[in-house]
N, C-alpha and C positions, 0 to 999 in steps of 0.2 A: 494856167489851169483851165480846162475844156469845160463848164458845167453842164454842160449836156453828157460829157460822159467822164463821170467821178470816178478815179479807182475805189477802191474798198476804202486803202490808208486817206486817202485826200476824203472820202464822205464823214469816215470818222473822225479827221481832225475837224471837221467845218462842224459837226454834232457836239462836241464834246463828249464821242464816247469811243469806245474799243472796236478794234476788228472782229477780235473776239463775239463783239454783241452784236455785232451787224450779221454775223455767220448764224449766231443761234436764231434772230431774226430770220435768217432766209431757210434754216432748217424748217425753223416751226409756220414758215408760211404765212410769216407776218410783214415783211419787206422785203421782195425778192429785188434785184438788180435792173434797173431799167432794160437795160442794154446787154447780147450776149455778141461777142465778135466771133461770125460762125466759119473763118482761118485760123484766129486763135482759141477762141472759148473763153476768152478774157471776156470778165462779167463790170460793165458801168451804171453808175448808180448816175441817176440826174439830179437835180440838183431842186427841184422843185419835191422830190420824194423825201426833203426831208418835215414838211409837212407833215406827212404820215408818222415820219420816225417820233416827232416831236407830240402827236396822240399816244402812242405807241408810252412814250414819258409820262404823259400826262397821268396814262393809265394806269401805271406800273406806280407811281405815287400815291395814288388812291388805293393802294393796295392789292390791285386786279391780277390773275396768274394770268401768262403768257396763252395758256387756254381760253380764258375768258375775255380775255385781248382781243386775239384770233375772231373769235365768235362773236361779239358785240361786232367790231369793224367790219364783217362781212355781214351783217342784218343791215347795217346803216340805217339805224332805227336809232333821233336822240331820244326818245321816250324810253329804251330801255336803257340806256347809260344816265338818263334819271333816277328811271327804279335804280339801279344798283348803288348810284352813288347817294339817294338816301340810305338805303341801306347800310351802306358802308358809315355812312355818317353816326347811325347808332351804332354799329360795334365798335367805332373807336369810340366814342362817350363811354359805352359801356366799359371799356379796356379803362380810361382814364378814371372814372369812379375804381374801380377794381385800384387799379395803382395808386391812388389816394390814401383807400382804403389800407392797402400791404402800407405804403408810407407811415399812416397813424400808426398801423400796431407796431413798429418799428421804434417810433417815438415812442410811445407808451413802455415797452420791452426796456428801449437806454433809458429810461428815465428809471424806471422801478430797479434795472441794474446799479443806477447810481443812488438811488436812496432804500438802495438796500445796505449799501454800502458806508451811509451814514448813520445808520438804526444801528441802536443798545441789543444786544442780542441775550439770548438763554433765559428770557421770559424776566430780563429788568425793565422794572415799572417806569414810563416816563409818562410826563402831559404832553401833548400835540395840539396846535389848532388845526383842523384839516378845513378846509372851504367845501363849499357845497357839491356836492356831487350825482351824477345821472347812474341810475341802475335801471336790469332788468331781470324780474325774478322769476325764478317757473318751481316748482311744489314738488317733490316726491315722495312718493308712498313709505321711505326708510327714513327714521330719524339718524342723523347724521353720528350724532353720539356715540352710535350701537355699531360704528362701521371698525373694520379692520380695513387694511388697505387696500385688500379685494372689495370689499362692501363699498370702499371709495371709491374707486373704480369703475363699478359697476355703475354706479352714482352717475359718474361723469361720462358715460357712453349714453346713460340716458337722456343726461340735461347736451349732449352733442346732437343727437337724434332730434328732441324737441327744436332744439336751437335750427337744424337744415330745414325739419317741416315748417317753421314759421320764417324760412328765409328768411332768418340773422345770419351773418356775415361773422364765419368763424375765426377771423381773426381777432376777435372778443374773447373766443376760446382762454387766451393764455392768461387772463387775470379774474379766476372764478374763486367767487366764497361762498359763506357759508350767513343768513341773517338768523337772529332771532331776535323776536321780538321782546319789545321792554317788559309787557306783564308776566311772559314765560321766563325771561330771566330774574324777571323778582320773585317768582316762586322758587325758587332757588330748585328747581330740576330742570336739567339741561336737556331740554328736547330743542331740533331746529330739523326740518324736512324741505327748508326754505333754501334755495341756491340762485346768487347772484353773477351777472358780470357787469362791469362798468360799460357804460356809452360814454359816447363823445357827444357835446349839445349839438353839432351840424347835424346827428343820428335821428332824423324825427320820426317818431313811433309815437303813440297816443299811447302806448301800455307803459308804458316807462316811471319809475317813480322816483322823486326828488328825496336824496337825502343830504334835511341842510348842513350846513356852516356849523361847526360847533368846536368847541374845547372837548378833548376825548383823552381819558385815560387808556394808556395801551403798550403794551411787552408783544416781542416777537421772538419764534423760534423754531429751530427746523426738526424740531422732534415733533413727530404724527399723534404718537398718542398723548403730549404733555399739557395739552389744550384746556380740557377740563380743570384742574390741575391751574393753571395758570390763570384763565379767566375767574376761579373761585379766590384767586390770590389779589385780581383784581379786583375783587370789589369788596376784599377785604380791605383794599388800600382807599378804596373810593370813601368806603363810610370811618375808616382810621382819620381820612380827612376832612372828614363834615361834608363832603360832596355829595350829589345826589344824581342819581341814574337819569338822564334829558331825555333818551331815548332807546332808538335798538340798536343790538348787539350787535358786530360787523366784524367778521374774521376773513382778512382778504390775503390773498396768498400774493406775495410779491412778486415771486419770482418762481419757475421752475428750474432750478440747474442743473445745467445739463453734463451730471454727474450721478450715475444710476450704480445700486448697489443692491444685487440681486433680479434688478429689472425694476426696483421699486423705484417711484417717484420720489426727485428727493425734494422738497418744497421749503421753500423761506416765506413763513405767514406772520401777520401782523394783527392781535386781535385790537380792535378798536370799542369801546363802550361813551358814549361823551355823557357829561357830566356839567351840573349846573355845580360850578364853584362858589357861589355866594353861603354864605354859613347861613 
């Protein structure tokens, strides 16, 4: 083997790469052929050029197009293959947040599929301990009561809108509820214009509110309007059993399934009320 003058195949095997790449290399003007034989037109690569092939790698792992290849290597400037590769360095952080991100709400999605899957359904009464949990609430002007599935709807394009202006991270999207508070539900009329979604505790925001650890009375059901209805059945069972109301009201929607009838959302929700058990 001559390394002064490499055929194509002999420079590619000595790289570990293709013929193939060495051609688009010498198209785009990124590695042309040492050598041309001006009887034959046979093109040799030396054997020192693969230095450059081996930038040429380097760069292409850092993400860089075959343009930006070109251009940096012909300024021979290492200040700007600095700039770029910090650069580069925050868009992949930011990609890998982003995929963390998709990862949770994926866990969170099998998880809520699998204990949906364990839940008493058609609004049967059970106890739960639930642990403590991270929310974040935002107010709208309609009380939730008063909605039909359009009014819910509408709801939820507005708490989506709020949600991108305060750059939350819509993969939160898929587990939204509804709060009300303890002194509103002890008047026994159901107004709530309060809409939640859960965090995760790595989520750190200062707006966020804790709600604790508790024993919660609580039925779940995938009819829209049986809410009312159902929560009134709660806490008729709450004071049947000497329990007393701990806190606020928490109707979280487990699951959306992805089974649409009419276009309507079809929702599997879980109202939650906790309760001091001591008589």
């Amino acid at each position: 083997m001559d390394l002064q003058k490499l055929t194509i195949g002999q420079m590619a095997e000595l790289n570990q790469t293709s013929t193939q790449t060495l051609r688009l290399y010498d198209r785009e003007g990124l590695l042309t052929p040492d050598i041309v034989d001006s009887q034959t037109g046979y093109r040799f690569y030396h054997v020192t050029q693969s230095a450059r092939l081996d930038m040429i790698q380097y760069m292409k792992s850092y993400g860089m197009t075959l343009k930006q290849i070109s251009r940096y290597l012909s300024e021979k400037d290492p200040e700007v293959i600095k700039s770029f590769l910090r650069n580069q360095f925050k868009v992949i952080e930011e990609k890998q947040s982003d995929l963390r991100r998709s990862k949770k709400a994926i866990e969170r999605t099998l998880e809520n599929y699998i204990h949906r899957e364990t839940l008493p359904r058609n609004g049967q009464i059970f106890i739960e301990y639930i642990p403590e949990r991270l929310i974040y609430s935002h107010c709208s002007d309609k009380n939730f009561f008063e909605q039909d599935y359009a009014g819910y709807e509408l709801i939820l394009r507005e708490l989506k809108h709020h949600l991108v202006k305060k750059k939350i991270d819509l993969t939160y999207f898929c587990n939204v509820g509804t709060i009300m508070r303890k002194e509103q539900l002890l008047s026994g009329e159901f107004y709530t214009n309060e809409f939640f979604l859960f965090a995760d505790k790595e989520y750190a925001r200062q707006d966020l509110e804790i709600i604790p650890a508790s024993t919660y009375c609580c039925a779940c059901s995938e009819d829209f309007y049986a809410e009312t209805e159902i929560a009134r059945k709660l806490l008729e069972e709450i004071d049947n059993r000497n329990f007393s109301v701990a806190g606020d009201y928490l109707c979280e929607v487990i699951i959306d399934v992805p089974v649409f009838s009419s276009d309507r959302r079809n929702m599997f929700y879980k109202i939650q009320i906790p309760v001091n058990t001591d008589a």
